[in-house]
BAZABA-377616 format. One record per residue (C-alpha): y, z, x. Coordinates in steps of 0.05 Angstrom, whole numbers. Last residue first. Layout:
! BAZABA-377616
@c2->Y, c3->Z, c1->X
...
//
This chain:
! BAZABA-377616
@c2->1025, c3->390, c1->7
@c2->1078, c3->424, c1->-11
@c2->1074, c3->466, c1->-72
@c2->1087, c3->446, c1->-153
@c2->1070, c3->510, c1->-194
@c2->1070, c3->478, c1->-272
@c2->1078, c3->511, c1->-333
@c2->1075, c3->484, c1->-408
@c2->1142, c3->480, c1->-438
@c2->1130, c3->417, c1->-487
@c2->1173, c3->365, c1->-435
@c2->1133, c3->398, c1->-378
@c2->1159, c3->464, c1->-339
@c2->1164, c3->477, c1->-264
@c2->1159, c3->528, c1->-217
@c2->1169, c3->502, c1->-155
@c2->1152, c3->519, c1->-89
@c2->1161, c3->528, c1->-12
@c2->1126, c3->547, c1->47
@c2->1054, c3->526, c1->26
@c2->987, c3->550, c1->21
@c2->995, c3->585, c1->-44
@c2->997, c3->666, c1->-31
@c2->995, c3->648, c1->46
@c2->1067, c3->630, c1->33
@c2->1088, c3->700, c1->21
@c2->1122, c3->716, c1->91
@c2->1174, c3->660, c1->68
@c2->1164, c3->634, c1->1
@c2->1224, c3->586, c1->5
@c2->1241, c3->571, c1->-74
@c2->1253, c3->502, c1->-107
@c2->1286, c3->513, c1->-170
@c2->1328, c3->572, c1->-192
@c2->1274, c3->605, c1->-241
@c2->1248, c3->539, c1->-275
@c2->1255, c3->465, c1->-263
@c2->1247, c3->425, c1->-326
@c2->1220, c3->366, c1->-341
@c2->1222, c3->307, c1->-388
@c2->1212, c3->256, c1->-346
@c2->1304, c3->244, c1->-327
@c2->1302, c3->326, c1->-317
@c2->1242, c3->330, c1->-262
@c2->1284, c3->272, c1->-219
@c2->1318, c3->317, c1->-159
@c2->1246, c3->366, c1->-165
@c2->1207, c3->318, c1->-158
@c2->1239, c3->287, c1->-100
@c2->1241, c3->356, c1->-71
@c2->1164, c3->371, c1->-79
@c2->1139, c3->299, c1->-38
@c2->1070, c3->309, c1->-27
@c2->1048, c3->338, c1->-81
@c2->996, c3->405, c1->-87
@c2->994, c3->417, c1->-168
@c2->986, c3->497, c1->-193
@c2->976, c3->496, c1->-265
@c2->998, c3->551, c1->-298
@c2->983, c3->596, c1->-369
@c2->1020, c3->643, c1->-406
@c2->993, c3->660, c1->-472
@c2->989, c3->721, c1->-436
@c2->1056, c3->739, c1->-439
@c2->1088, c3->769, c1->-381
@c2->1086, c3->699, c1->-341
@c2->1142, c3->684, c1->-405
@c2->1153, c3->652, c1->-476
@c2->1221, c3->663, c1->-492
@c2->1225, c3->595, c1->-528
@c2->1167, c3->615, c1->-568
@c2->1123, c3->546, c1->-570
@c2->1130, c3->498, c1->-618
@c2->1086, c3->503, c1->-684
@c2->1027, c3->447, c1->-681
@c2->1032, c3->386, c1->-730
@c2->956, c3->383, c1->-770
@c2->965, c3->351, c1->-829
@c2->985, c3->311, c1->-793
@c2->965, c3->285, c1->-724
@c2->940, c3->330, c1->-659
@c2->966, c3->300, c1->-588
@c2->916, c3->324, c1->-535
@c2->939, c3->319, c1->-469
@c2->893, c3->325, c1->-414
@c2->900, c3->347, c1->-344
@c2->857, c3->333, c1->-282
@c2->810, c3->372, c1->-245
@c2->788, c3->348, c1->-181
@c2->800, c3->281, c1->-144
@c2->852, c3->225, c1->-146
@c2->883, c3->267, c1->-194
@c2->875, c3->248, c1->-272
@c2->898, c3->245, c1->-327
@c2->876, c3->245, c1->-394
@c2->898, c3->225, c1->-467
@c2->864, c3->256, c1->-533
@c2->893, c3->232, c1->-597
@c2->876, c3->280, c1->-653
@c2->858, c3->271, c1->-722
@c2->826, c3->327, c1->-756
@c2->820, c3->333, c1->-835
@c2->813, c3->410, c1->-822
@c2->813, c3->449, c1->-764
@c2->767, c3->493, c1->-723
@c2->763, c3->451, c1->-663
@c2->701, c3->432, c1->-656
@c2->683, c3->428, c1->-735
@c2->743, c3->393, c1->-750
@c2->730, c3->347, c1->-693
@c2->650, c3->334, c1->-721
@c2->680, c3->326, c1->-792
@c2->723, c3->269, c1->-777
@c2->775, c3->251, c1->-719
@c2->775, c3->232, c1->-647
@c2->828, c3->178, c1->-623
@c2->826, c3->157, c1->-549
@c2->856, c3->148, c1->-480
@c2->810, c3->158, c1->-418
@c2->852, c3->169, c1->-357
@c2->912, c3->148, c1->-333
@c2->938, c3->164, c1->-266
@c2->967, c3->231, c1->-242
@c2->1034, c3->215, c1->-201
@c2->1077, c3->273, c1->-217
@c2->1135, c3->231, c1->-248
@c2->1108, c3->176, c1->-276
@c2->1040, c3->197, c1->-292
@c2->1046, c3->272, c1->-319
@c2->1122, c3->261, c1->-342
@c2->1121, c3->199, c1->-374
@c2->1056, c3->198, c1->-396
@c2->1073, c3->268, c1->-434
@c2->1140, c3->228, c1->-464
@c2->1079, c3->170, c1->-495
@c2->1038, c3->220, c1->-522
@c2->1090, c3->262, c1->-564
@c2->1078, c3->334, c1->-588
@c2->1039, c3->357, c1->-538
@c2->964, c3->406, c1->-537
@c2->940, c3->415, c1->-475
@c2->871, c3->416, c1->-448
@c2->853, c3->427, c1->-366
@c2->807, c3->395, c1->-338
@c2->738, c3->384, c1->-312
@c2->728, c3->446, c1->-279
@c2->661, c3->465, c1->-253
@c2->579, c3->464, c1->-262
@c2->557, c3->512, c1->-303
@c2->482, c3->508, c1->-324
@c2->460, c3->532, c1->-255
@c2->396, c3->500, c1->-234
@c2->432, c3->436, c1->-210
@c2->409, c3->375, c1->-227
@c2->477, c3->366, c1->-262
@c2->512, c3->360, c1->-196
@c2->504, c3->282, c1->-182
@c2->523, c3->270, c1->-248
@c2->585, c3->316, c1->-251
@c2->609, c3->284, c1->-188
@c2->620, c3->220, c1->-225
@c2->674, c3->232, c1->-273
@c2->657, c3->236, c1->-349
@c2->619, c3->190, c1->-394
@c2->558, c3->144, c1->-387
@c2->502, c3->187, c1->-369
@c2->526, c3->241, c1->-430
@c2->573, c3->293, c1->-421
@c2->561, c3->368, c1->-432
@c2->627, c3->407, c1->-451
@c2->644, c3->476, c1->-453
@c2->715, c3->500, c1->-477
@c2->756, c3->562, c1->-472
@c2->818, c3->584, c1->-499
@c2->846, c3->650, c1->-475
@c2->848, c3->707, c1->-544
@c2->842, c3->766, c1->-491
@c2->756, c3->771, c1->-498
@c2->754, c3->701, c1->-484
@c2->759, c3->648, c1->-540
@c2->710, c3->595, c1->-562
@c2->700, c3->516, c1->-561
@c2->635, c3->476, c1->-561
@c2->621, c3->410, c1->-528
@c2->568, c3->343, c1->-536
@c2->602, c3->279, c1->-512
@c2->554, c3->228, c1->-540
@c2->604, c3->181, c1->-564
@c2->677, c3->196, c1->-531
@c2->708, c3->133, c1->-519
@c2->656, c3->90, c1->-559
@c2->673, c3->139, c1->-633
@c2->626, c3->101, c1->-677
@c2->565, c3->137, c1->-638
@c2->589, c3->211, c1->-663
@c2->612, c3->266, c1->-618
@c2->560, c3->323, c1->-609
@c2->574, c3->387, c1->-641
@c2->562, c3->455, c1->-613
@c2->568, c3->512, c1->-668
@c2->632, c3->524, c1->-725
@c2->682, c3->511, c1->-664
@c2->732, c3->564, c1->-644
@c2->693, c3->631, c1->-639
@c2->717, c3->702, c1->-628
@c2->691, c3->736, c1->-591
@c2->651, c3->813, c1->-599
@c2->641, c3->797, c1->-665
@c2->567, c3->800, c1->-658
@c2->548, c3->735, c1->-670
@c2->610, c3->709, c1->-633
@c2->572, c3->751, c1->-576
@c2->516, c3->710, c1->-585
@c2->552, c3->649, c1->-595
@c2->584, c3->657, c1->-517
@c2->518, c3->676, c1->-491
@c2->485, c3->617, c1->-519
@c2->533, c3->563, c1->-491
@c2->501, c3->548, c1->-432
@c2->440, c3->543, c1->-449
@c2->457, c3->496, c1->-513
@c2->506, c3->461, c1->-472
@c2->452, c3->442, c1->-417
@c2->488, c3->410, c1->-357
@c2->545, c3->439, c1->-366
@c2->624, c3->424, c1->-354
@c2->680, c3->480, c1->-361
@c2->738, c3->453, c1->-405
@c2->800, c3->496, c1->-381
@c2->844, c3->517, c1->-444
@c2->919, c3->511, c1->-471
@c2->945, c3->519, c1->-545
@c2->1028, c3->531, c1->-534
@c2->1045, c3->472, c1->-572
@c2->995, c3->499, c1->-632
@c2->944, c3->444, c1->-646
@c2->883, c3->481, c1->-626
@c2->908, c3->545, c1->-679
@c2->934, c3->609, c1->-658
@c2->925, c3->651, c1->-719
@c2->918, c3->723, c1->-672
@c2->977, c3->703, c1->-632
@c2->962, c3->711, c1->-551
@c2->982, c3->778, c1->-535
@c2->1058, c3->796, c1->-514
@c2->1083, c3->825, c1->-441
@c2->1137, c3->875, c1->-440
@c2->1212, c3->851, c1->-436
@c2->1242, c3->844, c1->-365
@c2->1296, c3->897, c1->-348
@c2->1281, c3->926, c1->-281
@c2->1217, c3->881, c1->-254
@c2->1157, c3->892, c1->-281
@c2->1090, c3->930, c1->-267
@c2->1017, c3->918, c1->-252
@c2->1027, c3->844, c1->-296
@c2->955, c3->815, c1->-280
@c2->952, c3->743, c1->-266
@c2->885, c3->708, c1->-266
@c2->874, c3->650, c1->-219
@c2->811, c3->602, c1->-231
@c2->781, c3->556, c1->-175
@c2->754, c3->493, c1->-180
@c2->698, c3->464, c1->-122
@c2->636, c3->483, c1->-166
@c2->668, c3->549, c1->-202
@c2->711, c3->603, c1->-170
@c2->747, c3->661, c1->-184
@c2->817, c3->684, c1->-158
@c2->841, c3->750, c1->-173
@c2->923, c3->753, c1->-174
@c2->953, c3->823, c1->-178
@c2->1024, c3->823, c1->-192
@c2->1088, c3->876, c1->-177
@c2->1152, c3->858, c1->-202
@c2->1220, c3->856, c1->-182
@c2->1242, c3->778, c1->-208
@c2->1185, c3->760, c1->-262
@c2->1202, c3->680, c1->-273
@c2->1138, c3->652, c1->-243
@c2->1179, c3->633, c1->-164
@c2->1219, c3->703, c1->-174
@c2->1156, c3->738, c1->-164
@c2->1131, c3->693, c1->-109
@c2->1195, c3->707, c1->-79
@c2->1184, c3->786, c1->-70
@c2->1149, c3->833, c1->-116
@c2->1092, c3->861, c1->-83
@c2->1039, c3->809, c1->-94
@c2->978, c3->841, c1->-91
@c2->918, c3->786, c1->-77
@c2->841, c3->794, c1->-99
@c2->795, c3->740, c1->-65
@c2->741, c3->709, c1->-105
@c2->686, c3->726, c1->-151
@c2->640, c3->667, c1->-162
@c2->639, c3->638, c1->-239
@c2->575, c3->628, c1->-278
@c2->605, c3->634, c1->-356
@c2->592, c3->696, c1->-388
@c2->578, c3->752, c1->-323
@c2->622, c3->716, c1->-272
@c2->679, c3->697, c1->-324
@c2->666, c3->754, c1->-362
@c2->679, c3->804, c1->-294
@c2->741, c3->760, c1->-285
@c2->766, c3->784, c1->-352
@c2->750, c3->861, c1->-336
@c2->780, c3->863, c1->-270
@c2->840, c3->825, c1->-285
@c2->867, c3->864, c1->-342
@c2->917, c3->839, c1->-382
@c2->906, c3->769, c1->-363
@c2->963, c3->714, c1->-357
@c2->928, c3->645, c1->-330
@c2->908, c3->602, c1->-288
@c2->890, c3->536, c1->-266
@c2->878, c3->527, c1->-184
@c2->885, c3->471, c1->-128
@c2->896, c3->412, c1->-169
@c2->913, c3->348, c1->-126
@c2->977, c3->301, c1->-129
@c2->961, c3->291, c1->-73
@c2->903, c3->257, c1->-24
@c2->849, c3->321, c1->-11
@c2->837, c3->347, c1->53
@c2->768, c3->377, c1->68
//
């Protein structure tokens, strides 16, 4: 089925070992094994910044979202060696980034995941599931709970009440499966209003919910203390959508390494089907943007890799990856 652009066709991210993450993903969390993809070196390489290397892309899927993981098999001559995730990452870091994966039981859902934090086999984010309080209308009855993956990746699961979230998630929460899909992916920006700019003005999402979640049930979800945090979405016409989350002091994320890379695997990409790639590409700098690794590239014989014969790799105004291709 054809979707109207700007549309989401996969979130991914940096994995050390494919196999073994996507085997917690199907295992921990209800995704479907996908296709496996070597990419031997070749534009696509170029396209994410690793010129000369070899990749191995799994793709897992969830409701209608799909998942890419990016294994590093080898790099190019003279690129550095991938890094891990920071062990004190915090939510409000400007490199924090996670996919919020809806349920219709949280508890259920979620079990796994604290039994293993139990353990010490993850690591946990959020003290236990909280639900957000009645005074807070925009979000009131939103019940979620955030944890890492075995590599440090962010995670969150969320159950939404009748009156919240997109439609679709209603009509599927009858299902017997407690996971349902992709609802977004989380960001955390340093400026609201420049993030508008550049997710809504230039890229053509449209605003979502915008709201302001603080108190002990925020510091509890996200780990953090006297947590205020203004939490902005938007949204495709269908599918996941992004959402910027904009933590106040005395919480101020640290900026992101500048040499921050595919390598590392606090790398993660959103890859965004628009209709009109070169246009974005002539105005990314005046929103904020920044094309990456010599700008539009012609994928030639590796266009099946994305659907499309050409792409950009592009990076928001706090350095967070995007894959623009054709639509």
């Amino acid at each position: 089925m054809a979707h109207q652009a700007p549309q989401i066709s996969s979130i991914g991210f940096t994995t050390a070992n494919a196999e073994k993450t996507a085997d917690f993903f199907e295992t921990t969390l209800g995704f479907r094994r996908g296709e496996s993809l070597l990419v031997e070196a070749g534009p696509y390489a170029q396209l994410v910044g690793l010129p000369g290397s070899r990749l191995k892309l799994v793709r897992l899927h969830l409701g209608d979202e799909t998942l890419e993981l990016t294994e590093v098999l080898s790099l190019g001559e003279g690129l550095r060696p991938g890094r891990p995730i920071p062990a004190d990452s915090r939510s409000c870091d400007i490199w924090f980034q996670h996919i919020c994966i809806v349920v219709n039981d949280l508890n259920a859902a979620s079990a796994p995941a604290r039994q293993a934090i139990a353990n010490g086999s993850l690591v946990g984010v959020s003290t236990a599931p909280q639900t957000l309080p009645a005074w807070n209308s925009a979000a009131a009855g939103i019940q979620a709970f955030k944890f890492r993956d075995p590599e440090g990746h962010n995670l969150e699961l969320l159950q939404f009440p009748p009156d919240k979230g997109e439609a679709h998630w209603h009509a599927a929460a009858s299902a017997s499966a407690p996971f349902l899909g992709v609802d977004h992916s989380a960001i955390s920006v340093a400026d609201t209003a420049r993030s508008c700019h550049f997710y809504d003005g230039l890229l053509g999402l449209k605003l979502g919910g915008d709201g302001v979640n603080s108190g002990p049930t925020q510091d509890g979800l996200d780990g953090l203390q006297d947590t205020r945090v203004r939490i902005t979405g938007h949204r495709c016409p269908s599918g996941a959508g992004v959402e910027c989350l904009n933590y106040q002091p005395p919480n101020s994320g640290r900026a992101r390494p500048a040499d921050q890379g595919a390598q590392d695997l606090a790398h993660w990409q959103i890859r965004l089907r628009v209709a009109d790639l070169d246009r974005i590409a002539t105005a990314a700098q005046t929103y904020g943007g920044q094309p990456l690794h010599g700008g539009v590239i012609e994928l030639g014989v590796q266009a099946p890799l994305v659907g499309s014969e050409r792409a950009l790799q592009l990076a928001d105004p706090d350095g967070y990856q995007l894959q623009l291709v054709q639509d």
